[in-house]
mmCIF file as gemmi writes it, N, C-alpha and C atoms, coordinates in Angstrom:
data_model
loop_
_atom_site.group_PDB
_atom_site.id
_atom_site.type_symbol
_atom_site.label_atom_id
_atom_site.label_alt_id
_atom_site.label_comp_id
_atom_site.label_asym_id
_atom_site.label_entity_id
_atom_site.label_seq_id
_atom_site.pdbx_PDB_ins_code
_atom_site.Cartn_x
_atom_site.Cartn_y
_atom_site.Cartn_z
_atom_site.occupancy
_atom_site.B_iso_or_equiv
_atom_site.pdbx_formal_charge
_atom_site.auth_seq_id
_atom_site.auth_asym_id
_atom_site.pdbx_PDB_model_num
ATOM 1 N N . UNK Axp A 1 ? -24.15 260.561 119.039 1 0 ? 1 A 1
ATOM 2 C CA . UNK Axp A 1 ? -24.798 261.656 118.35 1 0 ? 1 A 1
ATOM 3 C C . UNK Axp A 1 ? -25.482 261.147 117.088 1 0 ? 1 A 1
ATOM 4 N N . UNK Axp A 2 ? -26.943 262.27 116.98 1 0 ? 2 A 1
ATOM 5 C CA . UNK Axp A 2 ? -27.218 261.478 115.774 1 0 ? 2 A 1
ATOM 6 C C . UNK Axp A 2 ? -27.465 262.433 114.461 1 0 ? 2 A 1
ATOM 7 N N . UNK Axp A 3 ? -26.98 261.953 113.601 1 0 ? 3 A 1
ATOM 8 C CA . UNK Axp A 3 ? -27.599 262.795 112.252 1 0 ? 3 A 1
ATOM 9 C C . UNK Axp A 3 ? -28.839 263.377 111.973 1 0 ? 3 A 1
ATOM 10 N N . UNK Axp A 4 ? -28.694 264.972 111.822 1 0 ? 4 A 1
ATOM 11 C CA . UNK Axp A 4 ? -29.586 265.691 111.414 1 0 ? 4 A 1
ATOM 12 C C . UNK Axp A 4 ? -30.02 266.83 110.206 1 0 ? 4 A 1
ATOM 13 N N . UNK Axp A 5 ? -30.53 267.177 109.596 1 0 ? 5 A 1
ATOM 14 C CA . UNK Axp A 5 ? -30.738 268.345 108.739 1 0 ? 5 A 1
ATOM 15 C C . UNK Axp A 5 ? -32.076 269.198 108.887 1 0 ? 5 A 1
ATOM 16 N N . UNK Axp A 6 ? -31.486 269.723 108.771 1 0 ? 6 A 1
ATOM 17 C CA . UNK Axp A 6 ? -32.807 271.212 109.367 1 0 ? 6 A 1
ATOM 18 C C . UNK Axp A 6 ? -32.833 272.018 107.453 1 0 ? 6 A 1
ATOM 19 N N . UNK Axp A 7 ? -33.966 272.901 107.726 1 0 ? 7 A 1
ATOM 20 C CA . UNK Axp A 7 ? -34.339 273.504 106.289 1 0 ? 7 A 1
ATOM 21 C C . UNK Axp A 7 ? -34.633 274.495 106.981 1 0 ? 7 A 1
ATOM 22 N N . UNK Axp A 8 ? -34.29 275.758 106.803 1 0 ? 8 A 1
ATOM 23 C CA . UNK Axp A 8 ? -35.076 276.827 107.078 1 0 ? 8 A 1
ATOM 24 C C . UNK Axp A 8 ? -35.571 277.799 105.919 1 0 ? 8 A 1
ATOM 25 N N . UNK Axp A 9 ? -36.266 279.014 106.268 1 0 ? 9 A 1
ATOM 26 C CA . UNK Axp A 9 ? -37.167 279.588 105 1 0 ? 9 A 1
ATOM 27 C C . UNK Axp A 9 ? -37.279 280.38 105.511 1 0 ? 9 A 1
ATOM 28 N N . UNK Axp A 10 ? -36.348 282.134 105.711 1 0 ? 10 A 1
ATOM 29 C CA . UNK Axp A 10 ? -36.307 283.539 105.776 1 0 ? 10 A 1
ATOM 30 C C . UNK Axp A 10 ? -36.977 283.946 105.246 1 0 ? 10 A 1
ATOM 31 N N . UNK Axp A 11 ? -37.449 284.72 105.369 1 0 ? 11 A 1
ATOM 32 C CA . UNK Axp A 11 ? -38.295 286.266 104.886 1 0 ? 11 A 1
ATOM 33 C C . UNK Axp A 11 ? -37.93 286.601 103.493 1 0 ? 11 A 1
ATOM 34 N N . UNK Axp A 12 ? -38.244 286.984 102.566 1 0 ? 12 A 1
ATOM 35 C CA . UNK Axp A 12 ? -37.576 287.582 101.626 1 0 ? 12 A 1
ATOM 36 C C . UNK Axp A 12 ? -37.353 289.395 102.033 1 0 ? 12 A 1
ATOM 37 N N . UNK Axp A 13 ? -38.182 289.993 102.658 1 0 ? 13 A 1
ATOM 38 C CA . UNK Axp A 13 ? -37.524 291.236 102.599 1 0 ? 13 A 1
ATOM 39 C C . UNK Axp A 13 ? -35.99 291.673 103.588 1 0 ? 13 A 1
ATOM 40 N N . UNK Axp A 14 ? -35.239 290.294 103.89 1 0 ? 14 A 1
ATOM 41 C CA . UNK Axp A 14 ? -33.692 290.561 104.753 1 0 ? 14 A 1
ATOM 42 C C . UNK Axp A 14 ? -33.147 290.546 103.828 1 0 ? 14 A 1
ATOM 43 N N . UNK Axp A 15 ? -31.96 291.486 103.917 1 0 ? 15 A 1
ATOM 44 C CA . UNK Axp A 15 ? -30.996 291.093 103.353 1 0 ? 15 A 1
ATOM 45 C C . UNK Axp A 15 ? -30.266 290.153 103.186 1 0 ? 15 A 1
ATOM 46 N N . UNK Axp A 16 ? -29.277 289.492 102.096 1 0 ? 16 A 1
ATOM 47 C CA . UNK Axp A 16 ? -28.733 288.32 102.117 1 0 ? 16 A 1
ATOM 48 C C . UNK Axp A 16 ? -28.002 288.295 102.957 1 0 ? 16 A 1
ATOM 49 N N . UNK Axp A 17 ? -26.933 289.352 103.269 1 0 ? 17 A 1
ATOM 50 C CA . UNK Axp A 17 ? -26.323 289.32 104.57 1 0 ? 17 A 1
ATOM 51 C C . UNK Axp A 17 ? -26.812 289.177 105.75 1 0 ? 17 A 1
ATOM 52 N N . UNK Axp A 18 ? -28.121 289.54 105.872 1 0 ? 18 A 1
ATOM 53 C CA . UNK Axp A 18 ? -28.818 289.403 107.273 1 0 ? 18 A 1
ATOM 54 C C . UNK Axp A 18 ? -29.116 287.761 107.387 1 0 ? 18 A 1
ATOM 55 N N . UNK Axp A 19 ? -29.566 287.23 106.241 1 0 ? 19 A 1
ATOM 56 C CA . UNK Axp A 19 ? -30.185 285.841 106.384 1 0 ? 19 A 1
ATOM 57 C C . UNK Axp A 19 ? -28.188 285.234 106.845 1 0 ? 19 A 1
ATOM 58 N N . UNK Axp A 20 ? -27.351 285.325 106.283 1 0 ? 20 A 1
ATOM 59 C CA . UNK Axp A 20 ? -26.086 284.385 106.293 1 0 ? 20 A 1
ATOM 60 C C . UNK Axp A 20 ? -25.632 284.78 107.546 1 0 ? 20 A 1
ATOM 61 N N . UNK Axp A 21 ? -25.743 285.811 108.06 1 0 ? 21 A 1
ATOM 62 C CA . UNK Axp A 21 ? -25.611 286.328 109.716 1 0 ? 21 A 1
ATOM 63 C C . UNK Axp A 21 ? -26.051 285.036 110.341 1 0 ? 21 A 1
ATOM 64 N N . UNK Axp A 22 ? -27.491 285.249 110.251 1 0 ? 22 A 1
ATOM 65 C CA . UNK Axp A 22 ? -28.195 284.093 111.031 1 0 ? 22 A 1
ATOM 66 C C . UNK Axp A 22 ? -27.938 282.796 110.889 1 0 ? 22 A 1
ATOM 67 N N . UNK Axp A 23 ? -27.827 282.291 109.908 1 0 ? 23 A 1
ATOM 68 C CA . UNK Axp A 23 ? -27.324 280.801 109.33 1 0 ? 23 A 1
ATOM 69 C C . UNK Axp A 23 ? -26.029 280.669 110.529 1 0 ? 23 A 1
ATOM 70 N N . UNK Axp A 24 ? -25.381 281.868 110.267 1 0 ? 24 A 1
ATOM 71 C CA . UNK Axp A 24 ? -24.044 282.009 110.986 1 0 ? 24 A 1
ATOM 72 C C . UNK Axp A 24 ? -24.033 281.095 112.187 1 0 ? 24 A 1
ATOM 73 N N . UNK Axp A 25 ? -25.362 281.797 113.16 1 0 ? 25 A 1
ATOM 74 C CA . UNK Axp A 25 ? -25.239 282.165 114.686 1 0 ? 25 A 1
ATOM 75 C C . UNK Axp A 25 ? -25.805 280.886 114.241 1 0 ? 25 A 1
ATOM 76 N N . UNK Axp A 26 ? -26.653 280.285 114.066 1 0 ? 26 A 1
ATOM 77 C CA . UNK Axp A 26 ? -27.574 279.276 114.422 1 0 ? 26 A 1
ATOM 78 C C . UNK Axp A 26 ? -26.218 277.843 113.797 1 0 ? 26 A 1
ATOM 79 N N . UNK Axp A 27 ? -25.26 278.17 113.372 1 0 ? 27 A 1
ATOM 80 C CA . UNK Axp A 27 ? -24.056 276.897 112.898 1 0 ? 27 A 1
ATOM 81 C C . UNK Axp A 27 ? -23.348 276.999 114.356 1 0 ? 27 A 1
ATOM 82 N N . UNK Axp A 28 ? -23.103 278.051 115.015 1 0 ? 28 A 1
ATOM 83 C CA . UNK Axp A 28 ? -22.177 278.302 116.408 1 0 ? 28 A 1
ATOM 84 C C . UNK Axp A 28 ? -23.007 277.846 117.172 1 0 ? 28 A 1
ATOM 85 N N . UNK Axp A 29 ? -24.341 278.021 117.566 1 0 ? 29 A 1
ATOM 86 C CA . UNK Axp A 29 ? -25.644 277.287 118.391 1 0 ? 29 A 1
ATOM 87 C C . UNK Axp A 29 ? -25.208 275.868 118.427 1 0 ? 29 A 1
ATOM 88 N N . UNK Axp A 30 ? -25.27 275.273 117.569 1 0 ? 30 A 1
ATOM 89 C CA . UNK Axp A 30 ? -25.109 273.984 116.91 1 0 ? 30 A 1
ATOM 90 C C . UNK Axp A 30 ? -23.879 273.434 117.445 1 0 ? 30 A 1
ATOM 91 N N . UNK Axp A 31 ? -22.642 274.382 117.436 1 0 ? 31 A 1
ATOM 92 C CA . UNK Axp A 31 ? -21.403 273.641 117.323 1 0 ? 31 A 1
ATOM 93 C C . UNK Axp A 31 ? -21.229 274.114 118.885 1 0 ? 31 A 1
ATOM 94 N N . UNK Axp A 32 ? -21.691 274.47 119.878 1 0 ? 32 A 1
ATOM 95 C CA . UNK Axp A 32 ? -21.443 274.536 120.818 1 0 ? 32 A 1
ATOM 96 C C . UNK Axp A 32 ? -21.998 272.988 121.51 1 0 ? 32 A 1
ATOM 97 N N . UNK Axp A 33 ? -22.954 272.124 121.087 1 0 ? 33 A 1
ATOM 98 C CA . UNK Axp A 33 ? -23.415 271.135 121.719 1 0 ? 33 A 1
ATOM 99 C C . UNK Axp A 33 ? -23.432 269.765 120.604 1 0 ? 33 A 1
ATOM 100 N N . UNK Axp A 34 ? -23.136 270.23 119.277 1 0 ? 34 A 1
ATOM 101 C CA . UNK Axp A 34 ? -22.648 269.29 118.904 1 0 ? 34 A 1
ATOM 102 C C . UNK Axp A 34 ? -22.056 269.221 117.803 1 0 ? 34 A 1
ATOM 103 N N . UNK Axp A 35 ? -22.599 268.752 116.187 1 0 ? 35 A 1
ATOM 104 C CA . UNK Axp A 35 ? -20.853 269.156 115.282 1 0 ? 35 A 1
ATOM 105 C C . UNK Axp A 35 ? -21.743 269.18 114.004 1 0 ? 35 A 1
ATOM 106 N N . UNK Axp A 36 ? -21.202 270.053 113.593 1 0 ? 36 A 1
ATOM 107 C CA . UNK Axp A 36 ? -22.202 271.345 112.289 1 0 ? 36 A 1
ATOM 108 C C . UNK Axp A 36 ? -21.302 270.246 110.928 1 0 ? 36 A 1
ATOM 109 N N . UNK Axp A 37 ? -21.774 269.849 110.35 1 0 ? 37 A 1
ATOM 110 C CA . UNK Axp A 37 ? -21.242 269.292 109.186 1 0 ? 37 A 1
ATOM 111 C C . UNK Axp A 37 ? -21.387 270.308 108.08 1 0 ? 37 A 1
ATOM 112 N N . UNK Axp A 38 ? -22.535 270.459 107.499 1 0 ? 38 A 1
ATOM 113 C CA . UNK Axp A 38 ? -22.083 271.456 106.357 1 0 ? 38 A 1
ATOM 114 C C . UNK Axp A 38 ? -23.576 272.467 105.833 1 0 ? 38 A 1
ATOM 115 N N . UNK Axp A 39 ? -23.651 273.671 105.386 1 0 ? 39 A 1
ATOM 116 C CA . UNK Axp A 39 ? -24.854 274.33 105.556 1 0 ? 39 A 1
ATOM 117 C C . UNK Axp A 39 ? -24.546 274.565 103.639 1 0 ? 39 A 1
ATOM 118 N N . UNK Axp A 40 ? -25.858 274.204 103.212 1 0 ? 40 A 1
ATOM 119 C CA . UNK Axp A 40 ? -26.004 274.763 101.64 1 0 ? 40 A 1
ATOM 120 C C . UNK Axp A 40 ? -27.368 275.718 101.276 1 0 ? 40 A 1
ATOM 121 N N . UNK Axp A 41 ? -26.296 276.901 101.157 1 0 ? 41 A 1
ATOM 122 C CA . UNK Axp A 41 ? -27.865 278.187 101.106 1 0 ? 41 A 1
ATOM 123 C C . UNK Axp A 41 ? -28.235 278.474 99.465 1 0 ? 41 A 1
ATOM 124 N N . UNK Axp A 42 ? -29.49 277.894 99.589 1 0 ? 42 A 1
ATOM 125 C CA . UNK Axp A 42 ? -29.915 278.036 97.998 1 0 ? 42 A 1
ATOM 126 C C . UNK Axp A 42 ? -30.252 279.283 97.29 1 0 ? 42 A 1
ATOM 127 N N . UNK Axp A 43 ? -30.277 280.567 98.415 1 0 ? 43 A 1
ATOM 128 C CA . UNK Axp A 43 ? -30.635 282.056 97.74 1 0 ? 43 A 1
ATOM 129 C C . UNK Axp A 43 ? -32.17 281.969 98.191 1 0 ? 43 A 1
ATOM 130 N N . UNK Axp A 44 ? -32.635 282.93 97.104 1 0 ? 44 A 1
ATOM 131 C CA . UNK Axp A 44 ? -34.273 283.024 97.508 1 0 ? 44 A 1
ATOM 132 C C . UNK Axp A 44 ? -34.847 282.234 95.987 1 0 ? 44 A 1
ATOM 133 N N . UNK Axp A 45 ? -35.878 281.707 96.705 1 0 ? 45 A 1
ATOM 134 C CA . UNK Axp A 45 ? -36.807 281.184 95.718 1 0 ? 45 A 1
ATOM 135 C C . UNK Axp A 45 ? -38.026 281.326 95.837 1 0 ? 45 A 1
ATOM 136 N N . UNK Axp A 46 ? -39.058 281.468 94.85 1 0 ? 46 A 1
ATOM 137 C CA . UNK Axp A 46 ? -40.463 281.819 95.208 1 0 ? 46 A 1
ATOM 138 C C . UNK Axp A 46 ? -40.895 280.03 95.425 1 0 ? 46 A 1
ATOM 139 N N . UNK Axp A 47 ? -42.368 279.661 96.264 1 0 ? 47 A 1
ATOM 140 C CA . UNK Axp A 47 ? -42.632 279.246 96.489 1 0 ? 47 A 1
ATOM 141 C C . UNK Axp A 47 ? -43.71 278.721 95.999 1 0 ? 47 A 1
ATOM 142 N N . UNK Axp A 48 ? -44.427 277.437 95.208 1 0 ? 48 A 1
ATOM 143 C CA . UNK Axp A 48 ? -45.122 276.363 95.064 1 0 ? 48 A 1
ATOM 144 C C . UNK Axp A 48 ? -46.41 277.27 95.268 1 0 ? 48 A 1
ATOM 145 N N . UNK Axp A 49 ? -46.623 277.634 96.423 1 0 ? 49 A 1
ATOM 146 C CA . UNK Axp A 49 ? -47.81 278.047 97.492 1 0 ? 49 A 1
ATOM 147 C C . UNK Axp A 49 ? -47.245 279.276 98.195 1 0 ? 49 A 1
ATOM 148 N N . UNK Axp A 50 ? -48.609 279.745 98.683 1 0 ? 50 A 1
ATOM 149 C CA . UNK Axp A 50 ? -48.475 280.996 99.287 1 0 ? 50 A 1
ATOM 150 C C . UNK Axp A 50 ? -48.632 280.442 100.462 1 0 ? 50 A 1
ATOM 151 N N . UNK Axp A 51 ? -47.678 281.373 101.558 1 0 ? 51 A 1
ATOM 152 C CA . UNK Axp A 51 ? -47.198 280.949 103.238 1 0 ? 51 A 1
ATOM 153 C C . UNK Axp A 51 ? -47.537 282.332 103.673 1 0 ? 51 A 1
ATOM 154 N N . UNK Axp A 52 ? -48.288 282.662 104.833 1 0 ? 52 A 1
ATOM 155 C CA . UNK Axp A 52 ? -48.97 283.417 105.426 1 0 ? 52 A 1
ATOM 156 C C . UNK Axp A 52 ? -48.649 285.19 104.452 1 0 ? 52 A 1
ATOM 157 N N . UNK Axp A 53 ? -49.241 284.498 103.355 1 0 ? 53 A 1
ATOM 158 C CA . UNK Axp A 53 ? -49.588 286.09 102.667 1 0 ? 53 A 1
ATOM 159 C C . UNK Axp A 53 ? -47.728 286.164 101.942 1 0 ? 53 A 1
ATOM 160 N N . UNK Axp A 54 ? -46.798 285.251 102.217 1 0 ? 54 A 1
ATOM 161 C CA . UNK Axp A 54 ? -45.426 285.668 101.079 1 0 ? 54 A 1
ATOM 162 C C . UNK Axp A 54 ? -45.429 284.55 100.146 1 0 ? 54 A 1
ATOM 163 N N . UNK Axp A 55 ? -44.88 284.835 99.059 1 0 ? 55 A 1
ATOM 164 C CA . UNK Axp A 55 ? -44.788 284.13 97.812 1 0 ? 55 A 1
ATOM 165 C C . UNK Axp A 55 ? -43.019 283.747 97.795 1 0 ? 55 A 1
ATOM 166 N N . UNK Axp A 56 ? -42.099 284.298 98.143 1 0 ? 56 A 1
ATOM 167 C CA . UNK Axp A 56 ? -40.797 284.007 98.202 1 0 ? 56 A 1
ATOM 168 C C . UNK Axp A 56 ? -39.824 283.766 99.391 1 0 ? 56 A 1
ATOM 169 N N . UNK Axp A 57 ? -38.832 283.446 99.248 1 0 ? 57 A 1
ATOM 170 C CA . UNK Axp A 57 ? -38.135 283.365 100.72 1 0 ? 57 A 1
ATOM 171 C C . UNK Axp A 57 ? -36.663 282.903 100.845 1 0 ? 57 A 1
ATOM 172 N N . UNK Axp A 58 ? -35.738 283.204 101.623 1 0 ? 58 A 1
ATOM 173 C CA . UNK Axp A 58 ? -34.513 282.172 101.496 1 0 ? 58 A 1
ATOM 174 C C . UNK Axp A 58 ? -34.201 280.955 101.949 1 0 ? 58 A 1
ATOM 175 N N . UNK Axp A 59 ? -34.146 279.861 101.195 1 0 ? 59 A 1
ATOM 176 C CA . UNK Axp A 59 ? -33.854 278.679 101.834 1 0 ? 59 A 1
ATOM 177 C C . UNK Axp A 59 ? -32.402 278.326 102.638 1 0 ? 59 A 1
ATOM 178 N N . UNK Axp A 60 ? -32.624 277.504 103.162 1 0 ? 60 A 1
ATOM 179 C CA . UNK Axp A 60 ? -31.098 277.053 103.611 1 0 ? 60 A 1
ATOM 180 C C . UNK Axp A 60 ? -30.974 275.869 104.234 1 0 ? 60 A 1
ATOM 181 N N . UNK Axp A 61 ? -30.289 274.937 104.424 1 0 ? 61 A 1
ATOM 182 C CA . UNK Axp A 61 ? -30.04 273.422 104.468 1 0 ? 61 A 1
ATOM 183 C C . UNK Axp A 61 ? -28.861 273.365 105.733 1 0 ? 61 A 1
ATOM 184 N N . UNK Axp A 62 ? -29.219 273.016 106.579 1 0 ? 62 A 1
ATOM 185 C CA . UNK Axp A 62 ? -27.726 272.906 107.546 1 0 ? 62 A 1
ATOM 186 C C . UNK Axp A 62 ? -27.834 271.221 108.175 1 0 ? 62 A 1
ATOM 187 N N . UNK Axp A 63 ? -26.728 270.917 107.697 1 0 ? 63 A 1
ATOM 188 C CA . UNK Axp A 63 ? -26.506 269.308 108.257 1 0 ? 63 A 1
ATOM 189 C C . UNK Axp A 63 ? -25.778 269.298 109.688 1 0 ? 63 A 1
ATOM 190 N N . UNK Axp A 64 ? -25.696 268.566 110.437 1 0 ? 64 A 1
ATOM 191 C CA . UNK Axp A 64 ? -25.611 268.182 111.586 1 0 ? 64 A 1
ATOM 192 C C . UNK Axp A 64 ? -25.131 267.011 112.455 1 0 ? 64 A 1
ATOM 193 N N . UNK Axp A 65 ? -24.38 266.758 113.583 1 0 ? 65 A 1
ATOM 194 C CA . UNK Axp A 65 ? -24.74 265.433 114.312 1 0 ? 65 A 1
ATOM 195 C C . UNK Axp A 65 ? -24.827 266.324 115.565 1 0 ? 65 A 1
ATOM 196 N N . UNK Axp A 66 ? -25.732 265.833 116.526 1 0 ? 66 A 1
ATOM 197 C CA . UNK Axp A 66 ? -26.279 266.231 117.591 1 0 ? 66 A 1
ATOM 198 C C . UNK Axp A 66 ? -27.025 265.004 118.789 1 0 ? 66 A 1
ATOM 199 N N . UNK Axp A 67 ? -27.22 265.341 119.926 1 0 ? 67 A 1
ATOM 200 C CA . UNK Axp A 67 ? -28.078 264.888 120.721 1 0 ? 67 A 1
ATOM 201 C C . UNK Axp A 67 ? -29.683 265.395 120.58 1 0 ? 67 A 1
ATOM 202 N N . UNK Axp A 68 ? -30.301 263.99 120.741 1 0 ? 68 A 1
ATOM 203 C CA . UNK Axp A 68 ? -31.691 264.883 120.503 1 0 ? 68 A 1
ATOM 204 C C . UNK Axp A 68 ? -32.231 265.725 121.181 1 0 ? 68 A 1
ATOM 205 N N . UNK Axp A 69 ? -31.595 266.255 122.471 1 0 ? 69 A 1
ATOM 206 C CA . UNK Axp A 69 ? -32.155 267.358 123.283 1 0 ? 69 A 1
ATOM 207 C C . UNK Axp A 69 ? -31.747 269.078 122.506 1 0 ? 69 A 1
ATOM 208 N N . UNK Axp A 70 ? -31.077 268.691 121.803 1 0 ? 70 A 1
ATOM 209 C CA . UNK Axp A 70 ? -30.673 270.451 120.866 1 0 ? 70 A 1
ATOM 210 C C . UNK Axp A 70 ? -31.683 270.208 119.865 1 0 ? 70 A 1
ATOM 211 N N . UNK Axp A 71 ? -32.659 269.452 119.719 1 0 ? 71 A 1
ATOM 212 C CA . UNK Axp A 71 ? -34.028 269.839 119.125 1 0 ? 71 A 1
ATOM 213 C C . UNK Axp A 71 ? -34.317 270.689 119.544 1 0 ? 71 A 1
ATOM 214 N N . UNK Axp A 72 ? -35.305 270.325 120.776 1 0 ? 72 A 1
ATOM 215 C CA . UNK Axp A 72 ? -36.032 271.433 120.971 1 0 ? 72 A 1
ATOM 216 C C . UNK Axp A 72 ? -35.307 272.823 121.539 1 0 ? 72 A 1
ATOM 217 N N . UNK Axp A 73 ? -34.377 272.746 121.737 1 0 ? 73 A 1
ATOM 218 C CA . UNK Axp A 73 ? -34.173 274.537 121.394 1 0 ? 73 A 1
ATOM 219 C C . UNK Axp A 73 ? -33.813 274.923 120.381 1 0 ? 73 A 1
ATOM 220 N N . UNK Axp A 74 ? -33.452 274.258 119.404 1 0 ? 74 A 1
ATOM 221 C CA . UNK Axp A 74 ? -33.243 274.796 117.779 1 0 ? 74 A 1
ATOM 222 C C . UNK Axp A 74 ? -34.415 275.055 117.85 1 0 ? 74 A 1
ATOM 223 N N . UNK Axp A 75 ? -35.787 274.222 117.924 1 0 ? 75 A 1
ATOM 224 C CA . UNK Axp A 75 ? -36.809 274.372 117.452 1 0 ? 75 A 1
ATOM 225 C C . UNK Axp A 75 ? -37.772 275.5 118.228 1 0 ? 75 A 1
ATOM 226 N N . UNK Axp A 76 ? -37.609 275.648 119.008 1 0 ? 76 A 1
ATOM 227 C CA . UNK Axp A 76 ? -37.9 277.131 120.246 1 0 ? 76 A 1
ATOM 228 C C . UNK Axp A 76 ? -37.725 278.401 119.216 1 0 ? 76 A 1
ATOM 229 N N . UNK Axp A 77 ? -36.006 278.215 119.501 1 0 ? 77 A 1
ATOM 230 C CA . UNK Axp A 77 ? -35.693 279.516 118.639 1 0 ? 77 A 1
ATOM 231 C C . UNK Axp A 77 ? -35.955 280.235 117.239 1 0 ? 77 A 1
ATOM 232 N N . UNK Axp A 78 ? -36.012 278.838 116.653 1 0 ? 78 A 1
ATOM 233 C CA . UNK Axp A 78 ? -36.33 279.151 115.441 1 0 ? 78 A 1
ATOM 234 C C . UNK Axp A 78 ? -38.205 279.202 115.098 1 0 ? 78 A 1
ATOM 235 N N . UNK Axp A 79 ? -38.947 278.918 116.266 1 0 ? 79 A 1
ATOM 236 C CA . UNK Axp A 79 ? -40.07 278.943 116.377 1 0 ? 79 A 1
ATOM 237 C C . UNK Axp A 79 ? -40.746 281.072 116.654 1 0 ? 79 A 1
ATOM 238 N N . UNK Axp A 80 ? -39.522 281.144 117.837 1 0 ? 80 A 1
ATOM 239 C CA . UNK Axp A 80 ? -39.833 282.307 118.046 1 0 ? 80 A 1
ATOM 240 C C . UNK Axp A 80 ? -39.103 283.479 116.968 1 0 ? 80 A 1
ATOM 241 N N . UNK Axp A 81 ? -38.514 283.332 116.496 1 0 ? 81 A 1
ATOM 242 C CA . UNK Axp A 81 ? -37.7 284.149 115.218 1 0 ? 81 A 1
ATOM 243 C C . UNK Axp A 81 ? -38.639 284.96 114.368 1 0 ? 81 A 1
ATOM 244 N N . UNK Axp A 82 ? -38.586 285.732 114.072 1 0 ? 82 A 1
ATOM 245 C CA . UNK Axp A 82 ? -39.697 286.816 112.948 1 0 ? 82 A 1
ATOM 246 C C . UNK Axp A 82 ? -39.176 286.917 111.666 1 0 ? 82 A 1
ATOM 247 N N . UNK Axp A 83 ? -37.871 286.627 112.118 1 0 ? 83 A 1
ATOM 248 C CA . UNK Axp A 83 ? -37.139 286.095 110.377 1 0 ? 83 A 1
ATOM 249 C C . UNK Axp A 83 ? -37.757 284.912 109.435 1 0 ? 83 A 1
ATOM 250 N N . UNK Axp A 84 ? -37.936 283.98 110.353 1 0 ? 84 A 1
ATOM 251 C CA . UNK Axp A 84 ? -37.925 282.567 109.872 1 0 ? 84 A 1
ATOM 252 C C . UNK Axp A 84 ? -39.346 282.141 109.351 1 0 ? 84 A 1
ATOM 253 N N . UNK Axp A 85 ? -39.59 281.93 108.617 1 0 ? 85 A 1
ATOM 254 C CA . UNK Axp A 85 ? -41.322 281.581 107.874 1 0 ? 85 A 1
ATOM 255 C C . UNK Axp A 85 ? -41.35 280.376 108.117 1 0 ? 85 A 1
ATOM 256 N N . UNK Axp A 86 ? -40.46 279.489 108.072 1 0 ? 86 A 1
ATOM 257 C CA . UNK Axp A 86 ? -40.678 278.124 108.298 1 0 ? 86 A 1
ATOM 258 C C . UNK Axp A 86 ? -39.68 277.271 108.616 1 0 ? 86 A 1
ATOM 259 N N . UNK Axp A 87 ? -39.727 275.761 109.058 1 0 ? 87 A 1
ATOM 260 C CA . UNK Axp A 87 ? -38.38 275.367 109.225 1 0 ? 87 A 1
ATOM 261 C C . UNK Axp A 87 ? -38.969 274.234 109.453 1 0 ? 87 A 1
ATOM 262 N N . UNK Axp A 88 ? -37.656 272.979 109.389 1 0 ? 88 A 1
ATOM 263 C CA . UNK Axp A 88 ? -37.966 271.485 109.227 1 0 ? 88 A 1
ATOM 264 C C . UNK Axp A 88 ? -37.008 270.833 110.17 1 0 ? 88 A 1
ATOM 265 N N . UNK Axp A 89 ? -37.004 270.107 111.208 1 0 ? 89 A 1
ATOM 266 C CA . UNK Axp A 89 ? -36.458 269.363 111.264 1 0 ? 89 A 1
ATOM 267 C C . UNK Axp A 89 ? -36.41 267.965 111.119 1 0 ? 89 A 1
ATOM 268 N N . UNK Axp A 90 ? -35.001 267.324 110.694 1 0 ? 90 A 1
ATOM 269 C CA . UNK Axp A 90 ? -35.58 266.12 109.92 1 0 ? 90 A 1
ATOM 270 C C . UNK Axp A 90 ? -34.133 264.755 110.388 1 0 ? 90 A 1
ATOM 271 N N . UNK Axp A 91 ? -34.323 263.557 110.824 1 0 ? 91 A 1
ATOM 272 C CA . UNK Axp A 91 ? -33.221 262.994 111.361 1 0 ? 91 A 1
ATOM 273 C C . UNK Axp A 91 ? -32.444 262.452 110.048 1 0 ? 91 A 1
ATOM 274 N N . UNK Axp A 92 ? -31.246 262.527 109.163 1 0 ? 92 A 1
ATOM 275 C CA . UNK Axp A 92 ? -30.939 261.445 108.244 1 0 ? 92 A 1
ATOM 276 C C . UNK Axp A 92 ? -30.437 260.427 108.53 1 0 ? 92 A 1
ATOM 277 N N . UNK Axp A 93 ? -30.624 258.922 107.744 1 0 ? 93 A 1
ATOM 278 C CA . UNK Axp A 93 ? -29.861 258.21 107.955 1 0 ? 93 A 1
ATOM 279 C C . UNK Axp A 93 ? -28.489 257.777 108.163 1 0 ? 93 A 1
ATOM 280 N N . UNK Axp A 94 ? -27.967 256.91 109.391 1 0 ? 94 A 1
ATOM 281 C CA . UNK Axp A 94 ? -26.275 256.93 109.517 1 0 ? 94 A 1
ATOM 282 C C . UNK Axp A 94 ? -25.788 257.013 108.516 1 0 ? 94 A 1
């Protein structure tokens, strides 16, 4: 398995509970195929730049070890999501 961290970037108009819901489901996604190390949610922060017409959003950081085939359906899902404004995936070093 290899080391990963993902970034994602919610909506600002969810609730915080709605965004940590999701963080939730998407750590159980994760830990069903491989092993969720640790998620750090920074709250909302406004943004540098404007992203399709929003100025703010919630970040969140979830670390990982995985096979590289739970890419692309992290990246599916979180592609098709109406929550999600943006998202990163990114491999870290061993």
């Amino acid at each position: 398995m290899r080391p990963y961290e993902i970034m994602i970037i919610h909506r600002p108009e969810l609730a915080e509970d709605d965004v940590r819901s999701a963080i939730a489901d998407l750590e159980k996604a994760i830990a069903e195929s491989g092993v969720h190390e640790s998620t750090d949610f920074w709250g909302k922060r406004r943004f540098a730049y404007e992203i399709d017409h929003v100025n703010e959003g919630y970040y969140s950081v979830v670390e990982f070890r995985a096979e590289p085939d739970l890419l692309a359906v992290l990246d599916r899902a979180l592609s098709l999501s109406d929550a999600v404004i943006r998202h990163k995936i990114i491999r870290r070093e061993a």
